[in-house]
Structures are given as C-alpha cells and as structure tokens.
PAMAR-799054 format. One record per residue (C-alpha): residue number from 1; residue in one letter; x, y, z. Coordinates in steps of 0.25 Angstrom, whole numbers. Layout:
N
+-----+-----+-------+-------+-------+
|   n | res |  east | north |    up |
+-----+-----+-------+-------+-------+
| NUM |   A |     X |     Y |     Z |
...
+-----+-----+-------+-------+-------+
end
This chain:
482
+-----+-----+-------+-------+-------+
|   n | res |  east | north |    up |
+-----+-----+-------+-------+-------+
|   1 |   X |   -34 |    63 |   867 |
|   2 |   X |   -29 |    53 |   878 |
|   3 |   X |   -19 |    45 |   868 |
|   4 |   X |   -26 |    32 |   872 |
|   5 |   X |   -39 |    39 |   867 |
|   6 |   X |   -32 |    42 |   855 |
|   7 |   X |   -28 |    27 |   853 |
|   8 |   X |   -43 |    22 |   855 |
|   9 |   X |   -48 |    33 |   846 |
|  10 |   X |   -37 |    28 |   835 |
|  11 |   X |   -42 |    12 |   837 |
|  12 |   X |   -56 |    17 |   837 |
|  13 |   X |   -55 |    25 |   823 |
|  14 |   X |   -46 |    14 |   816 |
|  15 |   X |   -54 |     2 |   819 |
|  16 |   X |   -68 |    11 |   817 |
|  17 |   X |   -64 |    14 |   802 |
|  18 |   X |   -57 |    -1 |   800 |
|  19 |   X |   -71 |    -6 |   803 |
|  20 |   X |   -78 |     4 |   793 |
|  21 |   X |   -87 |    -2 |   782 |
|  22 |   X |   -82 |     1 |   767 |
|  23 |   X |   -91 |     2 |   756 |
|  24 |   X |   -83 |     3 |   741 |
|  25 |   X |   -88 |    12 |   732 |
|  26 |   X |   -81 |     8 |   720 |
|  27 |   X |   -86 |     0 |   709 |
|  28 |   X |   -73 |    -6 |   704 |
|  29 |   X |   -70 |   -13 |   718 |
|  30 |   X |   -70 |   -12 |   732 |
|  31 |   X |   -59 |    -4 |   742 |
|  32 |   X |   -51 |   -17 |   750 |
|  33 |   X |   -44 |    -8 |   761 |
|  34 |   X |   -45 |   -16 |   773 |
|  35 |   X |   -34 |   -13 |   784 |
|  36 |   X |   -22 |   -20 |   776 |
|  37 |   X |   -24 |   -10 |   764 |
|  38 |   X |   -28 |   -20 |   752 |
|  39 |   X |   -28 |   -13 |   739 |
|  40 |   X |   -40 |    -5 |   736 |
|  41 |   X |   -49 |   -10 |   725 |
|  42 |   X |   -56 |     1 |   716 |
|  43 |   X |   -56 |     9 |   704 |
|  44 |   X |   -42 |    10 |   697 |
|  45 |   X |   -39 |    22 |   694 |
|  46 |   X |   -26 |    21 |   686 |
|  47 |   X |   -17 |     8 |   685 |
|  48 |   X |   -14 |     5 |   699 |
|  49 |   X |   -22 |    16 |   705 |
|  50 |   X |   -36 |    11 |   713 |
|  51 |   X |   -47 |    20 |   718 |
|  52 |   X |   -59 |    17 |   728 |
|  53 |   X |   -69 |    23 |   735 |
|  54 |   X |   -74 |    19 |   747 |
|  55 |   X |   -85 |    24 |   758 |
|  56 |   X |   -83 |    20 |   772 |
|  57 |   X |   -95 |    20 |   782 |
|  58 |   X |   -91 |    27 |   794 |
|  59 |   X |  -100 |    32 |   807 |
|  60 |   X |   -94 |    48 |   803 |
|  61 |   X |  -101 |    44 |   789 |
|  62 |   X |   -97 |    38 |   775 |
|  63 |   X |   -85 |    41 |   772 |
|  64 |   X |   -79 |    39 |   758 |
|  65 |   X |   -65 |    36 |   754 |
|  66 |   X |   -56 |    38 |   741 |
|  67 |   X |   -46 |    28 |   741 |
|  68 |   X |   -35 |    28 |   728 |
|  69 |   X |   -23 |    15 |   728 |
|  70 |   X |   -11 |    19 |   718 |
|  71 |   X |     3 |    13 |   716 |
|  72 |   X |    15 |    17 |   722 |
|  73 |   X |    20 |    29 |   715 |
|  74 |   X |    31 |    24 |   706 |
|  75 |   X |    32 |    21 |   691 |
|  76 |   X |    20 |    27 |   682 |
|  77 |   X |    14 |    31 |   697 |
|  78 |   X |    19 |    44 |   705 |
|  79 |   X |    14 |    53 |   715 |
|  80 |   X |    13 |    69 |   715 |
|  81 |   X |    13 |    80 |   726 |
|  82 |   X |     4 |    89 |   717 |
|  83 |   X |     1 |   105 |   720 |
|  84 |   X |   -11 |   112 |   713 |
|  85 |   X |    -9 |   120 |   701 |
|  86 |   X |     5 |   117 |   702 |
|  87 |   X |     8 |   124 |   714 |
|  88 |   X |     9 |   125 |   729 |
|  89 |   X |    -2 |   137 |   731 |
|  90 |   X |   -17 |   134 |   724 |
|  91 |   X |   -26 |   123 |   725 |
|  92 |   X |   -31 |   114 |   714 |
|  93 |   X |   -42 |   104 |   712 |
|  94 |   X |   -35 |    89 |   714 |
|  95 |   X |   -42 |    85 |   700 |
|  96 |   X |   -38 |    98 |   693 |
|  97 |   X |   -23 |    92 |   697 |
|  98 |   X |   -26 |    77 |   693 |
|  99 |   X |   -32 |    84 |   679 |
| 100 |   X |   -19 |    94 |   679 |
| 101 |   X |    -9 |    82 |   676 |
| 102 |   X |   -18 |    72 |   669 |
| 103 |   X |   -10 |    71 |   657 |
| 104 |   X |     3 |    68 |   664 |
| 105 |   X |    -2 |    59 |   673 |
| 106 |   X |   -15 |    50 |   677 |
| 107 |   X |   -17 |    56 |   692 |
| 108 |   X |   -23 |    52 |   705 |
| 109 |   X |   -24 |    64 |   716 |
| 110 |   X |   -26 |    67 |   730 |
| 111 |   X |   -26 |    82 |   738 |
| 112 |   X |   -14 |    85 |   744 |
| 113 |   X |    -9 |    93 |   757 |
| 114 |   X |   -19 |   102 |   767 |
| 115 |   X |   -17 |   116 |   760 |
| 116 |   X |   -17 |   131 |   763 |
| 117 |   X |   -32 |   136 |   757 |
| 118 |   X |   -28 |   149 |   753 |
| 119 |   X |   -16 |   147 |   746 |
| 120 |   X |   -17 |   132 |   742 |
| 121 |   X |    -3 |   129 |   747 |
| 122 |   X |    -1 |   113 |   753 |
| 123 |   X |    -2 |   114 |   768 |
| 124 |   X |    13 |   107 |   770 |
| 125 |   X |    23 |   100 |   761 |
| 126 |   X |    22 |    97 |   747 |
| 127 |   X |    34 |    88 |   739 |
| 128 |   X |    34 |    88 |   725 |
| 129 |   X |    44 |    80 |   716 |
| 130 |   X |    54 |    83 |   728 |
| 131 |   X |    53 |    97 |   728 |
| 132 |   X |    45 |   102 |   741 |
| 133 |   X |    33 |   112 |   737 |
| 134 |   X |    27 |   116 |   750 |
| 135 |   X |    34 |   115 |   764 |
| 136 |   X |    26 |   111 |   776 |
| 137 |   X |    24 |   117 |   792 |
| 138 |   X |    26 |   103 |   796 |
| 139 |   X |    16 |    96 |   805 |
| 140 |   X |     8 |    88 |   794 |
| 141 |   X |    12 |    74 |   788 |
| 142 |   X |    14 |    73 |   771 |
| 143 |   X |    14 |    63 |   761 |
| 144 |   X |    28 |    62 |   755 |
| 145 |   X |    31 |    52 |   742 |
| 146 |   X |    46 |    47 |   740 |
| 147 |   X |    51 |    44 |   726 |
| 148 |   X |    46 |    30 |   727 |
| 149 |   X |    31 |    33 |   730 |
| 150 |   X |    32 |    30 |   746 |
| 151 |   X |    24 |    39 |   754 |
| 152 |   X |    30 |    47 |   767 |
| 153 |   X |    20 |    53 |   775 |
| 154 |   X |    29 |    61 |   787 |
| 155 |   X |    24 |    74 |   795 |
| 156 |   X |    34 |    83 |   787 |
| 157 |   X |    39 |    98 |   790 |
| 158 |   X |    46 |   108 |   782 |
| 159 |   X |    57 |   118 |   785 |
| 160 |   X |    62 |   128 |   776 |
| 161 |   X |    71 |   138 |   778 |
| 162 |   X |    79 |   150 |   769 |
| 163 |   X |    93 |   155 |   770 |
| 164 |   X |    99 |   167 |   761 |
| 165 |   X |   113 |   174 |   771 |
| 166 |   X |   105 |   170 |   782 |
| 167 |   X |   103 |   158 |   789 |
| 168 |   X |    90 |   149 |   784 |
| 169 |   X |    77 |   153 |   788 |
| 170 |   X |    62 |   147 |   787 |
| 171 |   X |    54 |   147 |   774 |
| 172 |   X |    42 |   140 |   770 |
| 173 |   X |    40 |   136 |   755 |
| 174 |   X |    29 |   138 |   745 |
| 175 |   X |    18 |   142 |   757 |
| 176 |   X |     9 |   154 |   760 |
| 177 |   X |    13 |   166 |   762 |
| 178 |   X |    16 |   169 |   777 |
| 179 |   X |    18 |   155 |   781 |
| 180 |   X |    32 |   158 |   782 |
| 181 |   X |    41 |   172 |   783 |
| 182 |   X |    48 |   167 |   771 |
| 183 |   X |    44 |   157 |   761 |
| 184 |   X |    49 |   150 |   749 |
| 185 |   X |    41 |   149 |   735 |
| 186 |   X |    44 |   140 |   724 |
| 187 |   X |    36 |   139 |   709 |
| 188 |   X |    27 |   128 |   716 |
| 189 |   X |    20 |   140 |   724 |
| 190 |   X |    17 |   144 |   711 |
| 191 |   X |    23 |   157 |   703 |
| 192 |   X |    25 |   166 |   713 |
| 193 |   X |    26 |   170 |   727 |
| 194 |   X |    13 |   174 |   735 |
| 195 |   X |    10 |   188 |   734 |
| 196 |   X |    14 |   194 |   747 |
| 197 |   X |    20 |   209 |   751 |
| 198 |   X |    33 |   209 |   763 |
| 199 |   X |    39 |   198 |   756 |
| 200 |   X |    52 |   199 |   749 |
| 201 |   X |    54 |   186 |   739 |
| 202 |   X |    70 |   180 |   735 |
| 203 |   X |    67 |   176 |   721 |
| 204 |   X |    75 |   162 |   717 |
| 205 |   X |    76 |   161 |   703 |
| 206 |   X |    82 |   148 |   705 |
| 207 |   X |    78 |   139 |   716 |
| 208 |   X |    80 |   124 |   718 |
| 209 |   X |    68 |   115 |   719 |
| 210 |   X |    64 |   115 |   733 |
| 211 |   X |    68 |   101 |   738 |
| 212 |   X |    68 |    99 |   752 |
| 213 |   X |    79 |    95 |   763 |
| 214 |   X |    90 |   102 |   755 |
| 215 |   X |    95 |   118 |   753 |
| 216 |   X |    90 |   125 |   742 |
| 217 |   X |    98 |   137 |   736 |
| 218 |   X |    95 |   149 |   726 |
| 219 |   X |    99 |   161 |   722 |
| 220 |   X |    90 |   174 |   725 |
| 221 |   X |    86 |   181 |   712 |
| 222 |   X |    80 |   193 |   716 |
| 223 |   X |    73 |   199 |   729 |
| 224 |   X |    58 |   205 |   726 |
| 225 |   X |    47 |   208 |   735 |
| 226 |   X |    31 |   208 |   735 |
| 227 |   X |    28 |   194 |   733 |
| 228 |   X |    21 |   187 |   721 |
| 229 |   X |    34 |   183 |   716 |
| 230 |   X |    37 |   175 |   704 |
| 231 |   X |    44 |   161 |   708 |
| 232 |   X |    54 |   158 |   698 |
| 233 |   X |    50 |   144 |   692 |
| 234 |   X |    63 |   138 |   694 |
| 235 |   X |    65 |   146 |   709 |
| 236 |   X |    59 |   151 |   722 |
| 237 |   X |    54 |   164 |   729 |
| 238 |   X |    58 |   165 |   744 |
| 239 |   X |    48 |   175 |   750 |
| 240 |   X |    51 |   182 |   764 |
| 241 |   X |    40 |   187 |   772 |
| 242 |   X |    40 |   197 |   785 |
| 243 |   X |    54 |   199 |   794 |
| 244 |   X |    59 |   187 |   782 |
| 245 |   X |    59 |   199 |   772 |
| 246 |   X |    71 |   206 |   775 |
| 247 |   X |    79 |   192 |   779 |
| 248 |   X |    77 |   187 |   766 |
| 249 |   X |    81 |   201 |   759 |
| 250 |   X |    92 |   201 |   768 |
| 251 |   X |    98 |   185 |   767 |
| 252 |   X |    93 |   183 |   751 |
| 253 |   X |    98 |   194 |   742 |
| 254 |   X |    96 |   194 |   729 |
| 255 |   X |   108 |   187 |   723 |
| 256 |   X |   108 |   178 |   735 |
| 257 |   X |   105 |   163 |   737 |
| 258 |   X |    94 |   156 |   746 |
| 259 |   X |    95 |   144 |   753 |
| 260 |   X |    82 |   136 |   756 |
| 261 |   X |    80 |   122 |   763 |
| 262 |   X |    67 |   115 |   764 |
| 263 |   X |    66 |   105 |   773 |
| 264 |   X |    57 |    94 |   776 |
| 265 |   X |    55 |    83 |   790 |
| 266 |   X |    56 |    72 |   785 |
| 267 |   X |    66 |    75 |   774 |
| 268 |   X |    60 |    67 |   764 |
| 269 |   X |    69 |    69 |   753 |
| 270 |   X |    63 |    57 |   746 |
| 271 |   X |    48 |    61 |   746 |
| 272 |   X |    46 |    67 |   730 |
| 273 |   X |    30 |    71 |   732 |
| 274 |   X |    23 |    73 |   745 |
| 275 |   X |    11 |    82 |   750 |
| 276 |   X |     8 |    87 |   763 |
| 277 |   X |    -5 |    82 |   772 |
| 278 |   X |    -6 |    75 |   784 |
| 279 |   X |    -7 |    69 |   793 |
| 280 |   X |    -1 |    56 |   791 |
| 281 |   X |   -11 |    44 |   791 |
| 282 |   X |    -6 |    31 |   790 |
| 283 |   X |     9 |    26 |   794 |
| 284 |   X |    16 |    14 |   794 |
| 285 |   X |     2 |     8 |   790 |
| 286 |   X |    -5 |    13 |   807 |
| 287 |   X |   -14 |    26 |   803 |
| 288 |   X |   -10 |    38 |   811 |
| 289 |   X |   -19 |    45 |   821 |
| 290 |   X |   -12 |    54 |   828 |
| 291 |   X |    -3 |    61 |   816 |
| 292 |   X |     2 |    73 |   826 |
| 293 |   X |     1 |    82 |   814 |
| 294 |   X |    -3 |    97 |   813 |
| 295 |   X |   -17 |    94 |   810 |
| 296 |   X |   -30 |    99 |   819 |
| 297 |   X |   -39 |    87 |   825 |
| 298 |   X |   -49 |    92 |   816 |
| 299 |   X |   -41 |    91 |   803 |
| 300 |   X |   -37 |    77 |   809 |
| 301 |   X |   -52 |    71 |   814 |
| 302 |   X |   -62 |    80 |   803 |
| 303 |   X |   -69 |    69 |   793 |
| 304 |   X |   -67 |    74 |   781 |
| 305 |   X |   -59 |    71 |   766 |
| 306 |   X |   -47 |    68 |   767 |
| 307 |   X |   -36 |    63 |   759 |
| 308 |   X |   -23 |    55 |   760 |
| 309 |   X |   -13 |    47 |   754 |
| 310 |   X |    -3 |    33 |   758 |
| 311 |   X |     4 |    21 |   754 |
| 312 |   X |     3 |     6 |   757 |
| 313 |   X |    14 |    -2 |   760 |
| 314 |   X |    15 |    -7 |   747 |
| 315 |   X |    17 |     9 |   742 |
| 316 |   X |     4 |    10 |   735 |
| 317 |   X |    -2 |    25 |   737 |
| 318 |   X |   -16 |    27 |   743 |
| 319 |   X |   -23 |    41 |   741 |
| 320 |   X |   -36 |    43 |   749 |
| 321 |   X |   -47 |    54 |   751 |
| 322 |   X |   -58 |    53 |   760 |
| 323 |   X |   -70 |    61 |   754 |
| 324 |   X |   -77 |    69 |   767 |
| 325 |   X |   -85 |    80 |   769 |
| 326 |   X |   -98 |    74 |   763 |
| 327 |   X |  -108 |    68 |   775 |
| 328 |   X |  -115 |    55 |   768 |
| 329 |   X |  -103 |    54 |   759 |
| 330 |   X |   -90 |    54 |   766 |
| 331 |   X |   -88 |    61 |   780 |
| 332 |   X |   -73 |    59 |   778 |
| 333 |   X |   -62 |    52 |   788 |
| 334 |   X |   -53 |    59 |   799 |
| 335 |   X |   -38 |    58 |   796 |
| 336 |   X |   -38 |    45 |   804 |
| 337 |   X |   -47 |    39 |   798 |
| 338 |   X |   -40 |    43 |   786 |
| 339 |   X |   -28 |    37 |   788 |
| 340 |   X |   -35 |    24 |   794 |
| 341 |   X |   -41 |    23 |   780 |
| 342 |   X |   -27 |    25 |   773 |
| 343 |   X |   -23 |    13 |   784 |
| 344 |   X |   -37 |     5 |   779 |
| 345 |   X |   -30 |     6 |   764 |
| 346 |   X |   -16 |     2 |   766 |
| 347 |   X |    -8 |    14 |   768 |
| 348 |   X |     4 |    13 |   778 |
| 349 |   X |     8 |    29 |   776 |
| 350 |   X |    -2 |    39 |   773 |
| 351 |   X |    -6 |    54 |   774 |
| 352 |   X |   -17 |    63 |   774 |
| 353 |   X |   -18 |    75 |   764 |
| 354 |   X |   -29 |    87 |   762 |
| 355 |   X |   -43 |    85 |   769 |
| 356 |   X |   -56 |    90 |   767 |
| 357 |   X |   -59 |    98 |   753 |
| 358 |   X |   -46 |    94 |   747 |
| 359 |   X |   -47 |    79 |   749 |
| 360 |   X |   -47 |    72 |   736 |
| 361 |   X |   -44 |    60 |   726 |
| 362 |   X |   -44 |    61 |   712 |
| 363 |   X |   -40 |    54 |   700 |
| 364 |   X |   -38 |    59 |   686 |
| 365 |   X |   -45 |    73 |   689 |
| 366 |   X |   -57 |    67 |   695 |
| 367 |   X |   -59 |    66 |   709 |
| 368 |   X |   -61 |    53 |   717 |
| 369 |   X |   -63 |    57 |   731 |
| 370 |   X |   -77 |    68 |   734 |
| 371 |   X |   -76 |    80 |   736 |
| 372 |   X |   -78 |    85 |   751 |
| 373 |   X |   -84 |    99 |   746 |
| 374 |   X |   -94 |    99 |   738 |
| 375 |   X |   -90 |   109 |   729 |
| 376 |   X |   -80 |    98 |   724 |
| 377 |   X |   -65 |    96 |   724 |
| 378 |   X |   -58 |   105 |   732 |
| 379 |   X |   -43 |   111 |   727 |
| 380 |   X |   -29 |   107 |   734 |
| 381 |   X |   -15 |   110 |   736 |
| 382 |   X |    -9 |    98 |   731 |
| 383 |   X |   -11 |    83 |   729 |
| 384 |   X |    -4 |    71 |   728 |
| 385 |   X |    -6 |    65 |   714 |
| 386 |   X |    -3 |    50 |   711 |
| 387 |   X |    -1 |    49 |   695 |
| 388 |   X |     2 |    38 |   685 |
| 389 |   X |    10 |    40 |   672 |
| 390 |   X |     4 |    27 |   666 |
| 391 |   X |    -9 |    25 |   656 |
| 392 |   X |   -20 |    28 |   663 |
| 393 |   X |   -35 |    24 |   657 |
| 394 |   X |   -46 |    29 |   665 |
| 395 |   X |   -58 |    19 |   669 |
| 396 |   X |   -69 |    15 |   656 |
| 397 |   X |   -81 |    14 |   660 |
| 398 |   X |   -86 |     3 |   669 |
| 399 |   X |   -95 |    -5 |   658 |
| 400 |   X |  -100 |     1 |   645 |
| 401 |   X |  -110 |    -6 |   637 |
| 402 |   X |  -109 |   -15 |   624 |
| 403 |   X |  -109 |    -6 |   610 |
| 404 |   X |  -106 |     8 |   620 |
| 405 |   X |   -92 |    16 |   622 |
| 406 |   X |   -81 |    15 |   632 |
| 407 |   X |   -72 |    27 |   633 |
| 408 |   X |   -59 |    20 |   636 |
| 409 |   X |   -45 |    30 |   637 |
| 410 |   X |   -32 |    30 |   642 |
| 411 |   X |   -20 |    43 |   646 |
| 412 |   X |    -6 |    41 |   646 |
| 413 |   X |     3 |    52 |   651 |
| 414 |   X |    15 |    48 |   644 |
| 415 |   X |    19 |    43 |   630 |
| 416 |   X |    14 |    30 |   629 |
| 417 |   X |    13 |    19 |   619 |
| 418 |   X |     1 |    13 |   623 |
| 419 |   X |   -10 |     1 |   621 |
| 420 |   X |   -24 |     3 |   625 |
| 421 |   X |   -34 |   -10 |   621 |
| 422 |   X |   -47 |   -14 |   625 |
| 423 |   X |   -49 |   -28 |   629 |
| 424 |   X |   -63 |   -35 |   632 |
| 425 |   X |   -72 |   -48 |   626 |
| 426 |   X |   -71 |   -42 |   612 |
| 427 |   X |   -56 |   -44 |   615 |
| 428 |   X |   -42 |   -32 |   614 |
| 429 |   X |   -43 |   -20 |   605 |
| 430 |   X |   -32 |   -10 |   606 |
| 431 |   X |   -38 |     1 |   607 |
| 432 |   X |   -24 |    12 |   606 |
| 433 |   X |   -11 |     7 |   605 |
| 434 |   X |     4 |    16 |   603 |
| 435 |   X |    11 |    27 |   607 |
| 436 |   X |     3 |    39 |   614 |
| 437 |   X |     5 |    51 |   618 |
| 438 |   X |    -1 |    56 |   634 |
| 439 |   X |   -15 |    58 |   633 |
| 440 |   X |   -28 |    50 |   634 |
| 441 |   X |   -32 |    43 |   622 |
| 442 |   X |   -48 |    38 |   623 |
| 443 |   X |   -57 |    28 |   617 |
| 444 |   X |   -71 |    24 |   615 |
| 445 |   X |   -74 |     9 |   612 |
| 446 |   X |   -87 |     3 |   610 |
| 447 |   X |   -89 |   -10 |   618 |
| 448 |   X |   -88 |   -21 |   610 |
| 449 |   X |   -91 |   -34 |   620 |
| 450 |   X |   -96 |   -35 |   634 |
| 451 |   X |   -88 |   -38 |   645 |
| 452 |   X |   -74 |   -35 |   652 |
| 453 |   X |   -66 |   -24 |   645 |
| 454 |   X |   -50 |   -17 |   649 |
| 455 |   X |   -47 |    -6 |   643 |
| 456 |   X |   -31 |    -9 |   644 |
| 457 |   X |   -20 |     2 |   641 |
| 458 |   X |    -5 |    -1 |   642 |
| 459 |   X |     5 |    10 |   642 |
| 460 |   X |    20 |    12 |   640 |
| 461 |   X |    24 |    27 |   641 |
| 462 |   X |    37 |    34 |   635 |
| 463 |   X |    43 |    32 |   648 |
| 464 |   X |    41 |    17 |   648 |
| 465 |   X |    34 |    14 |   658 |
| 466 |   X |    22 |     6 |   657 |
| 467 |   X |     5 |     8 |   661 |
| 468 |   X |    -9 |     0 |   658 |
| 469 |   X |   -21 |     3 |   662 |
| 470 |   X |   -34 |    -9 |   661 |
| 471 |   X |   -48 |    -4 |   662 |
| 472 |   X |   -60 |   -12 |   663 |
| 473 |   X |   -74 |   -10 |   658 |
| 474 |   X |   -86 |   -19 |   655 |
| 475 |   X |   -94 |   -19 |   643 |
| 476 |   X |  -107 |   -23 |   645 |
| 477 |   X |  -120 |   -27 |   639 |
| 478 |   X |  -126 |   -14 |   629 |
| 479 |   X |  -140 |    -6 |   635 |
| 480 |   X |  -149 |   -13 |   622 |
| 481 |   X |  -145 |   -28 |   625 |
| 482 |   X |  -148 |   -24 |   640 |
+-----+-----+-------+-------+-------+
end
C-alpha cells in the first residue's frame, strides 16, 4: 500500500470509531471515555477497581467492549505473569486460575500470550518475579511491569546460548521439542523433560534461577539418555538433540560445569512480571498502525476477540477484551481499532495479548467478558492477573424488600482485626468486630427500615496495612404493602 494510502486509511479508521455511537450497558453508571480518557464509571469490583461494559454500534455490527480501571500496582495491589497449572506446557481455564488462588488473594484476570496448541507453551517471553520462564523467537512486542507498576511494552528478542569446554552455543529454554538442537528445561516446564529418543540430557542438580542478562553456572550431576527426565526442583535439565548430542557428551562431562546466558533486547533488568503478545497498540498516548511486527495481515485486520492491557499517565492500569465472534452480538474489532479503543480510554502504552477463543476477562472466577465459542471459556497459556491483598466484600443485592434477607459477607486473605457494621435509617449495627483469621465470614440480615444502606468493612492485616470496602443496597417497600 502507497504510504499516503496508508495515511488516509489511518485518518479514516481513527475518526470513523471516534464518531461511533456508545450505548452503556451497565446499570450502576455510564462509561465516560471520550478522547482525553476520563475515568470510567461502572460497577466496582473491589476497592478502586471499576468495570463496564459498553456496546459500540458499528457499520461491521455491534460490537461489545469489556473495559476494567484499577490502581497502579503498588501497596495492597500487584500484578502477576500467571502460567496455567503452574507450568509453562498445559492450558487452563482463566477462571479455574482466578478460583486457584482465591484464598490468597481477591483477583481480576486477563488471557495472556499467543501459544503453541499442542503443547500449551506461551508463544514468546514470559517473566516472572525476575526469573525468565520462556524465551522468545523475537519479532513480537510484550507487556513488561517494573517493580514500581510501570508498563513497558518493547518488541523483545531472546538469545541464549551454552558453554561446557567449548565455546558458547545457542539453546532455547522451556519450549518444544525440536525448536532448538539443544534446549534448556527448568521445574516451570513442569517435572520432567519431554519424552524424546536421540537425546542425551546433562542433569543440574543445582542450577541458579534463570535470571536474564547475566551467566549462569552449574555443575553436571550425571549424564543419561532417553528423555522424560526428571527436573531436579531446585535445578535444570539441558537436552541436546541431533549433531548437539555428541557436543554436549563431549564439552559437559559428568563432574563438569555448564555455563548458560539468557539474554533479553531490551535488557530490561527492572521489569519483575511480564507476558508476551503483541503487537504494540498505543505509544506515547498516538495508537500504532503500522507495528512492523511478525504478525500475518490476517491476524492484524480479522474482527474478532481480542484482548489487551495499558496504563494512563497517571499510572492507572486498564485491562480490556473485546468480545467477537457472535454476528448480532459483537462482531469484534481489528488490532487498530483496538488500540484506538485503548487511545479512547486513556492509555499512553499499551499491548495486545491472545485473540480469538482465548480472549477473556474475569473477575473472582467468573467471567466478565463472552465467550466467542459457544461451547464456553476456552483454556490458556498464561495470564496476567492483577490481585489485592485488602478486605474485599462482594456486591449485596441491588434492593431487598422490607421484612426479607440480605446476604451480606466479606474475605480477608491475611490476619486481620477487623470491623464490619451496617448503617442505614434504622441507624449503625456492628455486625462482626476483632481479630480473624483468612476466610470469608457471612451474614443474613433482615431489613429493618426502607431506604439507603452500606454495608461498611474496615481492615488492618498483620502486616499493617490497612483496607475498607462500602457496599450500598436499598431497602424497599415489602410485596404485601405494595
């Protein structure tokens, strides 16, 4: 395409979706998202955590938006690079991960990286407390999150490499068999090494995390052969495949000591947490149409679901999933339009993740965003889970009638000492009140007096640090005086 085609074509999209009509379809308030990102208005899903659904009328179809506001990760709040089941092969259910750590944590998710269907394994990098869990074939952007909650979306690219007497060679880490003639598994591929024949494996008993940008030494503990080898929990299996086999008998004896370097470009020493995805979407506030990134024109312009995450300038975190897939319902957004969207709500960075099947937003196990199969919720690779530490309560419901029950509750995931009252026109009652223990603690309470409740629970946990949640209901006239 001529490149000033491609700059009308960019004008015409961008000022076609800004003029879109938007009908809200929540009942607790309205999206404001103009073009100099206001806050969005919805249903609070946690303290300082908003949700909202919107439905944008378009000439491809309706299409329906999942929109989540949260805090800059700091404090109670922090974000997660998750892997399914616990490990870098498999695929998992984005709900079944949120319901996996409910009782440490009060969670909001969103799908993670592209991934290989057979195996399960993230298409490209995945970062997790530091410690680098999949490399990456380069070519694709990922979404990065530094120790103090800033985003960093950069088109990244992985080299590792081995050395036993020789010089160093290339690897790859926790992948597929037969992406690379020598690979390097640690326990977050899961227990043991693919079952494979040809191979000889140099068993690390000891092996140090697998941070990247520096050299990595261990000694070599036994050479076996066969694959399906055990991965020592505290080390690492290097497994040479093909003409590799007798290099690595040769340069790694047992008894020996093995030098590995995982590099990463950018460096990013300081990014704790990230997942991989693509392709970038928004930066320095402008969205991005031509991303020049390893992705087909169909993967790029298809409507369907798709997912991503950013951050405004004032460091608030925005997680969005279009649903797609469903003509009538939502015919779903191309990767431009997406990243106009993520312009539309504020973000100044921002990157795409999964598409299609795997696009999804959930929240406490249940899923906010639809389906786009309709046999349900399709399993993932990874996630990026945003958690609070603090008293979480969910939301009563709306309006109960005079004389009838409201189920009220709240969860704390640490030690607490804790107050929980219940204020209204028949005035406060404390309703729990002291030290407790992580769980979640229920009530039922007849409504006493019509009008304007909160349900009101402050926290201090045996860290210190201090939560409250306020949930509102109405009480309203009972079914015999009506």
């Amino acid at each position: 395409m001529p490149c000033g085609a491609a700059s009308g074509t960019l004008r015409y999209l961008e000022a076609g979706l800004l003029r879109r009509a938007v009908i809200t379809l929540v009942a607790a308030g309205t999206i404001a998202a103009p073009a100099t990102g206001a806050p969005i208005r919805g249903q609070t899903l946690m303290s300082g955590v908003v949700y909202a659904k919107q439905v944008e009328f378009t000439a491809h179809g309706p299409v329906a938006i999942n929109v989540v506001s949260a805090p800059r990760p700091s404090g109670l709040y922090s974000i997660r690079a998750w892997l399914s089941n616990g490990a870098v092969q498999g695929r998992e259910r984005l709900t079944d991960m949120e319901n996996g750590i409910s009782a440490t944590a009060t969670v909001l998710g969103v799908n993670g990286d592209f991934f290989d269907t057979r195996w399960g394994t993230p298409s490209s990098l995945l970062v997790r407390g530091g410690v680098l869990g999949a490399g990456t074939k380069g070519g694709r952007s990922a979404a990065g999150f530094d120790a103090g909650g800033g985003l960093h979306v950069d088109r990244m690219s992985f080299d590792g490499s081995w050395k036993g007497t020789g010089q160093f060679r290339p690897l790859g880490l926790n992948e597929p068999p037969g992406r690379s003639a020598v690979t390097l598994y640690t326990p977050a591929w899961g227990p043991s090494t693919p079952a494979e024949s040809g191979t000889v494996e140099a068993v690390l008993a000891r092996f140090p995390a697998t941070t990247p940008n520096v050299t990595l030494t261990a000694p070599v503990t036994q050479l076996v052969q066969g694959g399906n080898q055990a991965i020592p929990p505290n080390g690492a299996v290097l497994v040479a495949r093909g003409a590799q086999v007798q290099t690595l008998t040769t340069e790694v004896p047992a008894g020996g000591t093995v030098a590995v370097r995982l590099i990463l470009t950018p460096r990013w020493n300081d990014v704790r947490e990230a997942v991989g995805g693509g392709p970038v979407l928004v930066r320095n506030g402008r969205p991005v149409f031509r991303t020049n990134e390893s992705f087909t024109t169909s993967q790029l312009f298809t409507r369907t679901a798709r997912s991503a995450v950013g951050q405004t300038a004032d460091g608030r975190l925005l997680f969005l999933t279009v649903d797609g897939g469903r003509p009538g319902y939502s015919s779903g957004m191309t990767s431009f339009e997406l990243a106009l969207a993520m312009m539309r709500f504020g973000a100044v960075s921002a990157c795409g993740l999964g598409t299609g099947a795997s696009a999804a937003l959930a929240f406490d196990g249940k899923l906010l965003s639809r389906p786009s199969d309709t046999r349900g919720e399709s399993p993932v690779a990874d996630a990026l889970l945003f958690l609070y530490d603090g008293v979480f309560s969910p939301a009563p419901a709306p309006t109960v009638a005079l004389g009838k029950t409201q189920s009220l509750a709240y969860k704390v995931v640490r030690r607490s000492t804790v107050s929980a009252r219940l204020s209204g026109p028949g005035g406060t009652t404390t309703l729990d009140a002291g030290v407790r223990d992580p769980g979640t603690y229920k009530f039922d309470w007849t409504a006493t007096a019509e009008g304007r409740w909160t349900f009101s629970v402050d926290a201090v946990d045996d860290l210190g640090r201090a939560s409250g949640t306020d949930r509102p209901f109405t009480v309203g006239a009972s079914s015999k005086r009506r």
